[in-house]
C-alpha positions in Angstrom: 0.0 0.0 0.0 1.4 3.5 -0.5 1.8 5.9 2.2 0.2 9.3 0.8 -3.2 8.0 -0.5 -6.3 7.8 1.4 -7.3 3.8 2.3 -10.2 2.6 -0.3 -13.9 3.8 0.5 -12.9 6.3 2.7 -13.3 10.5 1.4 -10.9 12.8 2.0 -11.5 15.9 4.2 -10.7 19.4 3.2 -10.4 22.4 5.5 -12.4 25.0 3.7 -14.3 27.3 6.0 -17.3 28.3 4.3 -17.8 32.1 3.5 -20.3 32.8 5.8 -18.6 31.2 8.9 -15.5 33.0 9.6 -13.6 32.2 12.9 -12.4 35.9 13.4 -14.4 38.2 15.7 -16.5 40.7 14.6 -15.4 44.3 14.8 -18.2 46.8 16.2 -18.3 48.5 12.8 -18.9 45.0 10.9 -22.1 44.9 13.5 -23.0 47.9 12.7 -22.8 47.7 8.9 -24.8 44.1 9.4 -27.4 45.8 11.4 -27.8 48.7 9.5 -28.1 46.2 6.0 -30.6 44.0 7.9 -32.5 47.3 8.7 -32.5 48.5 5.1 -33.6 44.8 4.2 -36.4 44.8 6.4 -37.7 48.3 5.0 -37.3 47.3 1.4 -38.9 44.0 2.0 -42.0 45.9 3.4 -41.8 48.5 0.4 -42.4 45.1 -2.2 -45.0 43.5 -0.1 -47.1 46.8 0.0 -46.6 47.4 -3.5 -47.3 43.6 -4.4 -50.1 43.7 -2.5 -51.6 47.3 -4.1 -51.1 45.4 -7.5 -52.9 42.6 -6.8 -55.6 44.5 -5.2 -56.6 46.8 -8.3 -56.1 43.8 -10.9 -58.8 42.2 -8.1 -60.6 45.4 -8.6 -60.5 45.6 -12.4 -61.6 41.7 -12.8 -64.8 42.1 -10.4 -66.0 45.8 -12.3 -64.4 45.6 -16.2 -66.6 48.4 -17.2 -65.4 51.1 -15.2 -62.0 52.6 -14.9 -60.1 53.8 -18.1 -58.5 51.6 -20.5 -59.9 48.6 -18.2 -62.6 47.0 -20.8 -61.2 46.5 -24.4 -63.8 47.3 -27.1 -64.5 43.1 -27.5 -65.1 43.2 -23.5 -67.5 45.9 -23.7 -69.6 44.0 -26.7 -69.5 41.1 -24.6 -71.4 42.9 -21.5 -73.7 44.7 -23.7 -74.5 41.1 -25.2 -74.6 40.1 -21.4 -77.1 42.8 -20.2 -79.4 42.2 -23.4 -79.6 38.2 -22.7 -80.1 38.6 -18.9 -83.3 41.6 -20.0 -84.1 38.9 -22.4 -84.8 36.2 -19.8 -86.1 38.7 -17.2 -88.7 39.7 -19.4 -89.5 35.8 -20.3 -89.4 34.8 -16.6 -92.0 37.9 -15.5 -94.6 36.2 -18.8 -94.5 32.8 -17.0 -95.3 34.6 -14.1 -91.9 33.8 -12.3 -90.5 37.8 -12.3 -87.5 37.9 -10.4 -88.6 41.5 -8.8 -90.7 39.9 -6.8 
């Protein structure tokens, strides 16, 4: 067997610290500079959740009323609720004949 290779099976171990996990202490100024990033994190984080959450609620808005709001309802969309409104007058105006109005 030769002397400077590991036995058969077995993996060799390197000594690589990872980045993150250095074994030197912390200056007060590297605290600082990691509080003050984590701070700026935390703000920015809140920024894109709040503006997430404003987009999501106007495409909400825009999907429940299509009509109203400008450049919301494309010319098609607008023929398709006029076509809409005239079917449902249609079958409210059937339904009060047969006596079944749904006013009442």
């Amino acid at each position: 067997m030769s002397q400077g290779l590991p036995a058969a099976g077995s993996v060799p171990q390197r000594n690589v610290a990872a980045p993150g996990n250095q074994s030197q202490p912390q200056s007060p100024e590297d605290d600082d500079r990691k509080v003050r990033r984590r701070e700026k994190n935390r703000v920015a984080a809140q920024r894109s959740r709040k503006k997430q959450t404003q987009k999501a609620d106007k495409l909400h808005e825009g999907s429940l009323h299509p009509q109203q709001g400008p450049g919301l309802a494309t010319p098609r969309t607008r023929h398709m609720l006029r076509k809409d409104q005239s079917l449902l007058a249609s079958l409210g105006a059937k339904l009060c004949k047969e006596g079944l109005c749904p006013g009442r």
